[in-house]
VOGU-3710 file (C-alpha; in Angstrom, 3 decimals, decimal comma):
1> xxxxxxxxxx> 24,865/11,364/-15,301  24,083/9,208/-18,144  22,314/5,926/-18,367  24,059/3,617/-20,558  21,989/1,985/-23,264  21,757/-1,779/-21,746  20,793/-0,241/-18,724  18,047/1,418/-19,970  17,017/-1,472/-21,746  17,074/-3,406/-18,307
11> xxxxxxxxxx> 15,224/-0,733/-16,927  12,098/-0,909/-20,018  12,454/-4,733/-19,716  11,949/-4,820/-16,164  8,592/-2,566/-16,374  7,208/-4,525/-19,210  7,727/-8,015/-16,923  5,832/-5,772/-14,664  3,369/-4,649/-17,000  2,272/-8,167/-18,433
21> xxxxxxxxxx> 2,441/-10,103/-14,999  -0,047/-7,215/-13,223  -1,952/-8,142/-16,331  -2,372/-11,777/-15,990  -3,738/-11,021/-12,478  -6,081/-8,339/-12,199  -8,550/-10,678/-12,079  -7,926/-11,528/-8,409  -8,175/-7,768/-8,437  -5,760/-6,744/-5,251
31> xxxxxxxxxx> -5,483/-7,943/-1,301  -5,835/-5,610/1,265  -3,403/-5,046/3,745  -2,871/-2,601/6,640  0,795/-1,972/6,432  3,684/-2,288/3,853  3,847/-6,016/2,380  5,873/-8,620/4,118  9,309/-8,278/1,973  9,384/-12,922/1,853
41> xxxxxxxxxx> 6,192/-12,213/-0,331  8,144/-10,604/-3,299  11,267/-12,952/-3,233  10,631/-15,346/-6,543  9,625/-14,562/-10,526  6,073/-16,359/-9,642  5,672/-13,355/-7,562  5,988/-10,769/-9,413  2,842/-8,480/-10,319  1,436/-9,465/-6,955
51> xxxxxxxxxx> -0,345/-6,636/-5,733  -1,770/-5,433/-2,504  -3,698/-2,430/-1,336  -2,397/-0,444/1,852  -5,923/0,604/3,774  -4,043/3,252/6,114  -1,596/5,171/3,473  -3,684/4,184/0,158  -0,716/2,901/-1,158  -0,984/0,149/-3,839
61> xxxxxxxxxx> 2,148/-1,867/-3,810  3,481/-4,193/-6,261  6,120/-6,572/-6,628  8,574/-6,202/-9,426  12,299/-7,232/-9,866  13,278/-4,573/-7,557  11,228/-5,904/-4,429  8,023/-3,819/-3,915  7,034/-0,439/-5,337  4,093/1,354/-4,248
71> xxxxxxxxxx> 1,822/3,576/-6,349  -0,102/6,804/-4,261  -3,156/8,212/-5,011  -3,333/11,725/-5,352  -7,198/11,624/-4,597  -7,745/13,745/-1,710  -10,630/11,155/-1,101  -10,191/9,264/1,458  -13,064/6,465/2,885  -14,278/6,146/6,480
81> xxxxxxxxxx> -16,172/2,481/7,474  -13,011/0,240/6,610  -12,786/-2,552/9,138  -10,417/-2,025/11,172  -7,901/-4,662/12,904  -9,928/-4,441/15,706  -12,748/-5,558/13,904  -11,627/-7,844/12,433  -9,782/-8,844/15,839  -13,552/-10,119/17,336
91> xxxxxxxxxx> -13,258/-12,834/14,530  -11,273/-15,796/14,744  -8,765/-16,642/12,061  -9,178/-19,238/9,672  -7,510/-22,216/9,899  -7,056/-25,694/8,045  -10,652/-27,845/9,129  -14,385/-27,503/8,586  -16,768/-25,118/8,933  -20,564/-24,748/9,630
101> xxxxxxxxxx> -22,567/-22,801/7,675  -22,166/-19,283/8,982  -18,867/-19,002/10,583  -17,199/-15,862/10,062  -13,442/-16,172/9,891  -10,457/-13,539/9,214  -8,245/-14,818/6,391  -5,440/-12,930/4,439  -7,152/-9,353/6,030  -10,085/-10,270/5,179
111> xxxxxxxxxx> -13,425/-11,471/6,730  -15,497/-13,984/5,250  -18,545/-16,389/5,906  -19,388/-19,475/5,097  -21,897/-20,441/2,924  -22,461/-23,594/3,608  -20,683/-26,262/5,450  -16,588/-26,122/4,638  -13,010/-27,411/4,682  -11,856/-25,414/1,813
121> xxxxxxxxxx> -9,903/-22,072/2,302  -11,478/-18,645/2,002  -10,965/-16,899/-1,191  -10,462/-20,594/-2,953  -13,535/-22,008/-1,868  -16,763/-20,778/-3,693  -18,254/-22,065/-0,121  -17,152/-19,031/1,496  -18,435/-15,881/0,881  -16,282/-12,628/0,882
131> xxxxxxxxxx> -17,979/-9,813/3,135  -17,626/-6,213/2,075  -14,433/-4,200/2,638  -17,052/-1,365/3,371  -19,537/-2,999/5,527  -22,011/-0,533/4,063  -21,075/-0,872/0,479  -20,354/-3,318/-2,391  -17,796/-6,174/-1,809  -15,140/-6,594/-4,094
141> xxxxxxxxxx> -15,325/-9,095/-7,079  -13,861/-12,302/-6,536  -13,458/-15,224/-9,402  -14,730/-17,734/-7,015  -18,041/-15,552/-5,602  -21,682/-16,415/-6,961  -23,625/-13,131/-7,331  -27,345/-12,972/-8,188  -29,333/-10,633/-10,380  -28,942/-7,153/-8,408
151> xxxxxxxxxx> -25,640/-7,465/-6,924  -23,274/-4,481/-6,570  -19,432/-5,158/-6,687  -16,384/-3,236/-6,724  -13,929/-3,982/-9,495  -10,547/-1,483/-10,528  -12,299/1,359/-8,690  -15,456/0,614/-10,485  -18,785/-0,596/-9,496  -20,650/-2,682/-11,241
161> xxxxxxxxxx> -24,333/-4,198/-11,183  -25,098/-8,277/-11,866  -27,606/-8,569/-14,298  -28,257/-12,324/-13,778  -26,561/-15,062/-12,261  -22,978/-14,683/-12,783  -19,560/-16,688/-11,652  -16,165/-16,268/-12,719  -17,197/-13,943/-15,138  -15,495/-10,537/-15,427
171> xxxxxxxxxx> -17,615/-7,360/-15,055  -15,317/-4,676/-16,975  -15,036/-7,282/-19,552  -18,420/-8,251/-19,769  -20,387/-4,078/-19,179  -18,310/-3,215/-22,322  -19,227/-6,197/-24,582  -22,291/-5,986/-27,020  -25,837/-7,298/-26,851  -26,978/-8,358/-23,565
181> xxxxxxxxxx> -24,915/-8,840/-20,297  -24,526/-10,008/-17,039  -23,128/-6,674/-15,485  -23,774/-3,515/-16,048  -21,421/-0,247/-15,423  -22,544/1,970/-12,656  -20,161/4,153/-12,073  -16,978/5,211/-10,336  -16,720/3,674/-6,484  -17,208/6,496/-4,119
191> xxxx> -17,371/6,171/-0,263  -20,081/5,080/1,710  -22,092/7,304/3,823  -20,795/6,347/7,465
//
């Protein structure tokens, strides 16, 4: 069978719209999900290079012009000390209101607790504070989070150290930059001792 020029050049246009819209948002980093992506996620060209990260099949899925594609590791690592639904079941899910300082609530798969008192949604909000994927181990880094000097995050599949007070400010961009910085490289993200 051969692929007809145009086609191919749909096909290399199509992966480059891919390309450059995963790019504009890897600094939400991904979601978390527990299953394949709901297919009415993935319908418009404002949603393409949305991405989400499978939990159970460590499949990272993201949406292109053909719907969603997923992306397997090969690692043969694989990480106990995820919460699980039914974790995250004992919480209630967040809804539209306020919020005293404290309340944990389960929104978009994930669980997260308020800072201070709240109407604004989780993941927006910089009230609320995202609780680690790995209750053992470092949260992922969020835009909207405030970390102080000594805190550990998870960014690409790397973790990285706050040197000072930091917000909104990227820690791959900033470990690699010269003279001094607010995060430092530690290393590759390995599983937490359950």
């Amino acid at each position: 069978m051969t692929m007809k020029p145009l086609s191919l050049l749909a096909i290399i246009a199509s992966s480059l719209s891919l390309s450059v819209q995963a790019e504009s948002n890897t600094a939400n980093a991904f979601s978390v999900s527990y299953n394949q992506p709901d297919s009415g996620l993935c319908q418009f060209s404002e949603d393409l290079g949305a991405t989400t990260f499978d939990v159970r099949s460590g499949k990272l899925w993201a949406c292109s012009e053909m719907g969603w594609v997923y992306f397997e590791s090969v690692s043969p690592l694989q990480c106990d000390g995820l919460r699980t639904e039914e974790e995250l079941a004992n919480y209630k899910a967040w809804k539209k209101g306020s919020y005293r300082s404290g309340a944990l609530v389960v929104h978009n798969g994930q669980l997260y607790k308020a800072r201070s008192w709240t109407n604004g949604e989780p993941g927006k909000a910089e009230e609320w504070e995202l609780e680690g994927i790995y209750p053992t181990g470092p949260s992922r880094w969020s835009s909207v989070e405030q970390y102080h000097s000594g805190s550990q995050v998870v960014y690409m599949g790397h973790v990285y150290q706050s040197s000072s007070w930091s917000k909104n400010t990227n820690p791959a961009k900033e470990a690699y930059k010269s003279g001094w910085k607010k995060w430092k490289y530690v290393g590759p993200f390995e599983c937490p001792n359950s």
